[in-house]
DRENTOR-820844 format. One record per atom (N, C-alpha, C): y, z, x; residue in three letters. Coordinates in steps of 0.05 Angstrom, whole numbers, plus 5000, padded with zeros to 4 digits. Atoms other than C-alpha are relative to their C-alpha. Layout:
<rs>
YZXALA ...
</rs>
This chain:
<rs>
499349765014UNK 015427047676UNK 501649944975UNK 499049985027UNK 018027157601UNK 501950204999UNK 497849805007UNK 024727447592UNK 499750044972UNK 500449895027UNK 024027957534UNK 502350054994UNK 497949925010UNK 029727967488UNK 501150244993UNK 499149754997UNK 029128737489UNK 499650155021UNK 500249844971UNK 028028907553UNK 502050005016UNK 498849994980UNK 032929127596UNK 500449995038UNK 500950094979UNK 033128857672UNK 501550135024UNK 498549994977UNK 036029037740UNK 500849805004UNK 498550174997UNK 040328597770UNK 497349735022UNK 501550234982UNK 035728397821UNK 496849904985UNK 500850135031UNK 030528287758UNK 500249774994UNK 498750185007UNK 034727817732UNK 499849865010UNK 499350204967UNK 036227477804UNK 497149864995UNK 502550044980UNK 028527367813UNK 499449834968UNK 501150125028UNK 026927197728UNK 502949645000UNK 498850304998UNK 032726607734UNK 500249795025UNK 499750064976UNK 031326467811UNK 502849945009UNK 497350004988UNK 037826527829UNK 500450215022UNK 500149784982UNK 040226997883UNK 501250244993UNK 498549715005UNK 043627727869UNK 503249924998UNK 497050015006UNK 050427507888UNK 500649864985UNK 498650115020UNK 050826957841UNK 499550214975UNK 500149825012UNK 048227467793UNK 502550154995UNK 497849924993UNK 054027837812UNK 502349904995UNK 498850225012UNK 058627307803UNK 500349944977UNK 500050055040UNK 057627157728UNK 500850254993UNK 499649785010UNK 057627857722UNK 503350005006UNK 496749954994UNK 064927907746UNK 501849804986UNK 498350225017UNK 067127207715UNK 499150054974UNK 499949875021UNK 064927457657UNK 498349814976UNK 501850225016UNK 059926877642UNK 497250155001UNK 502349885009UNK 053727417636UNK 501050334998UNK 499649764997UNK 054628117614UNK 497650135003UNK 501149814983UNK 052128767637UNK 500450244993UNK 499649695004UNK 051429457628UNK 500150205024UNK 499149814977UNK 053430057674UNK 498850194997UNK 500949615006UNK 049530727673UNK 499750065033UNK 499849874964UNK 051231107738UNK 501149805015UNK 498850194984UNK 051830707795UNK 498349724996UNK 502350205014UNK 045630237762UNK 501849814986UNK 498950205019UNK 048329577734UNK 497049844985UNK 502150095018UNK 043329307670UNK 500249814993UNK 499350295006UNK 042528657646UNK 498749974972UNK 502450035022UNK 039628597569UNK 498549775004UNK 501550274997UNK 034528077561UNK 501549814983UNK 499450145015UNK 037727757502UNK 503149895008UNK 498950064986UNK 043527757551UNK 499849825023UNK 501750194972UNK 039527367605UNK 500849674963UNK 501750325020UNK 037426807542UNK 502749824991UNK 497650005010UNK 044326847516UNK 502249685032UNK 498650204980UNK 047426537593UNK 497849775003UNK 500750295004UNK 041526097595UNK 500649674995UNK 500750165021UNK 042625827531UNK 502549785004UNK 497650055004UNK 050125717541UNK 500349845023UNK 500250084982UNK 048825427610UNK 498449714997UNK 501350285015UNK 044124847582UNK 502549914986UNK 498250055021UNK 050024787532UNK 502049725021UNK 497850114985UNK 054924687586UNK 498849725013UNK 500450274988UNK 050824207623UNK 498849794988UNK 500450265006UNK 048823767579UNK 502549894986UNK 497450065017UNK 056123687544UNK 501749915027UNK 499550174962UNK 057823537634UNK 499249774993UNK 502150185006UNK 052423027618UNK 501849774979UNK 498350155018UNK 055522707558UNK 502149925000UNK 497649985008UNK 061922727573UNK 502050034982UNK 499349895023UNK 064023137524UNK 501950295023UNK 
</rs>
C-alpha cells in the first residue's frame, strides 16, 4: 500500500500501512514523535504526517548507525 500525502488515515490505517501495531501507534502519538488530529472521539493521522515519522525514523537510524 501507498501512503497518500493527502489522505487522512485512522489510527488503525496507519497501524496496518506501517505494520506496526495500534498501541505503538498510540505511543508516538503521546510522545509526540507522530502527530494526530482529534475530531470527536476519532483520532486522524495525515498522510504527509505518516511520511513525515517515516522519514525522521530512517533519519534516526541511520545517524544510530553511524554513530553520529
Amino acid at each position: 500500500m501507498e501512503i497518500k500525502e493527502t489522505e487522512v488515515y485512522t489510527m488503525d490505517e496507519a497501524a496496518k500501512l506501517l505494520k506496526i501495531s495500534k498501541a505503538t501507534i498510540q505511543r508516538r502519538i503521546q510522545s509526540g514523535s507522530l502527530h494526530s488530529l482529534k475530531t470527536g472521539r476519532i483520532r486522524r493521522i495525515r498522510g504527509k504526517d505518516l511520511i513525515a515519522f517515516i522519514e525522521n525514523a530512517v533519519e534516526m537510524g541511520t545517524n544510530k548507525r553511524s554513530g553520529y
